[in-house]
C-alpha positions in Angstrom: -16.5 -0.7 30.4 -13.4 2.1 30.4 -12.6 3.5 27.1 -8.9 3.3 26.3 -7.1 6.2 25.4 -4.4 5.5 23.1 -1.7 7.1 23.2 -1.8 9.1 20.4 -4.7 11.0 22.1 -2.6 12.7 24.5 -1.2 15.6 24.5 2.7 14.7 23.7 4.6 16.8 21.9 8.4 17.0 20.1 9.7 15.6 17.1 8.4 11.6 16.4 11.7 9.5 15.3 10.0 6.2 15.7 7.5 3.7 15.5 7.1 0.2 16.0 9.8 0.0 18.5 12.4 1.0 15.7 15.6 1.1 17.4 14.8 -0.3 20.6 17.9 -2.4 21.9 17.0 -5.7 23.6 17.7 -4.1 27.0 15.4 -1.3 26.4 12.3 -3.8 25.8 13.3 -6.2 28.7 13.4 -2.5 31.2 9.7 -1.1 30.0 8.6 -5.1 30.9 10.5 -4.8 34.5 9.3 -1.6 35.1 6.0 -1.7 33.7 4.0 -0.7 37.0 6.9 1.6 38.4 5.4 4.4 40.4 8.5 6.4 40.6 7.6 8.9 38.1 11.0 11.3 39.2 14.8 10.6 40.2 13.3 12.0 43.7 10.3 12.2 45.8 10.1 15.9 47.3 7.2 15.7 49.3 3.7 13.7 49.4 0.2 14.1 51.0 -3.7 13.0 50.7 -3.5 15.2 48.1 -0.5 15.7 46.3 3.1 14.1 45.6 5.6 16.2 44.4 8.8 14.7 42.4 12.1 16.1 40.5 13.4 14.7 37.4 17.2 15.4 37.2 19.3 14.5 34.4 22.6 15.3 33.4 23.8 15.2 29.5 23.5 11.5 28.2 21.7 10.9 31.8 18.5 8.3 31.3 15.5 7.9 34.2 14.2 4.6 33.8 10.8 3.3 32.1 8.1 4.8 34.6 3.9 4.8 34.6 2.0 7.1 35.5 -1.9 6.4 36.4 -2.7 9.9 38.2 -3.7 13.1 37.0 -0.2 15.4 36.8 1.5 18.3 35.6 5.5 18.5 35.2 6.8 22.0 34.6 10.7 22.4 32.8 12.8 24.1 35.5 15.6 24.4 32.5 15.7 24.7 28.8 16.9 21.2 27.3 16.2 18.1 24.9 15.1 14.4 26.1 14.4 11.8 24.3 11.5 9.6 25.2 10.5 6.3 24.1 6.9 5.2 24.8 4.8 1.5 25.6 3.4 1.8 22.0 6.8 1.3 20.2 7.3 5.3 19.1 10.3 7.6 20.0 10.0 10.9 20.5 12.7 14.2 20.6 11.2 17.0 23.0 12.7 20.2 23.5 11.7 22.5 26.9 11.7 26.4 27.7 12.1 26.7 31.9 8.7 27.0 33.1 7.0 25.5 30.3 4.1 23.3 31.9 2.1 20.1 30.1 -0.7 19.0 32.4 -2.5 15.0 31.4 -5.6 13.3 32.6 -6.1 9.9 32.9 -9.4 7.7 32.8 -10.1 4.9 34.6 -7.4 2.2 34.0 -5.4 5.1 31.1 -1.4 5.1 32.1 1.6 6.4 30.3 4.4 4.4 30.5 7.7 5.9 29.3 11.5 7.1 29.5 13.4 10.2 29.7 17.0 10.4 28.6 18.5 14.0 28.2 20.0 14.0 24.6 20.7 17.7 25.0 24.2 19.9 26.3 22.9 20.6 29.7 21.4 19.4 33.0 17.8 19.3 32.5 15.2 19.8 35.1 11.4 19.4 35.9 9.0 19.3 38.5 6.5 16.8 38.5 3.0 16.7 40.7 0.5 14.0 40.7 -2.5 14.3 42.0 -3.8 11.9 44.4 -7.5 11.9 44.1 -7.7 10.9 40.2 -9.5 7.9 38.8 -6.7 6.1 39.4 -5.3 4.8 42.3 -1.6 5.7 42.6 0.8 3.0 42.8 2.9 1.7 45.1 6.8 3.4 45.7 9.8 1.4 45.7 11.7 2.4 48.4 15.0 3.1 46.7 
């Protein structure tokens, strides 16, 4: 049997502003539902191997990227300074701030995922590079072509 991880056993940081999906608009609920096994964890796919895919996150002030999940191992690392806000599948928000080439790395068991938002809530165009690992515990999921 896998053990699940909640997510407050991750390493997340920022400011909580939420629980219990305090906040959340209708829309908001009905995206995390329609995107609840996105694999499009960045606003563009740089490169991808056996081993590796490689995305950018790129958001302009007031700029959202849709509810994503990730199920492989990864590390993102902030390109620029900025602020998001992110709201998680377990109801909380969260305020993060980033320094450029700050760099969070997550592990995920057998059957763990993250499923969240970004929205940039600060003055300027944030940034980050994303890579997921391909041989986690995890098998990655499929990409829409968009």
């Amino acid at each position: 049997m896998t053990e699940t991880r909640f997510l407050s056993d991750l390493p997340l940081a920022g400011d909580l502003i939420g629980t219990n999906f305090e906040g959340w608009s209708d829309d908001l609920r009905r995206e995390f539902e329609e995107y609840a096994f996105d694999g499009n964890v960045g606003s563009r796919l740089l490169s991808e191997n056996d081993r590796v895919r490689v995305w950018e996150i790129r958001l302009a002030p007031g700029e959202r990227w849709h509810a994503h999940r990730h199920v492989l191992d990864y590390f993102w690392t902030a390109v620029t300074a900025g602020r998001s806000r992110q709201h998680t599948f377990d109801g909380t928000t969260r305020e993060v701030s980033y320094q450029p080439g700050e760099t969070r790395h997550f592990h995920f068991g057998a059957g763990e995922y993250l499923l969240h938002d970004i929205e940039n809530v600060g003055d300027g165009e944030i940034i980050f590079t994303t890579v997921e690992h391909m041989n986690s515990e995890n098998p990655p999921l499929p990409l829409d072509e968009k």
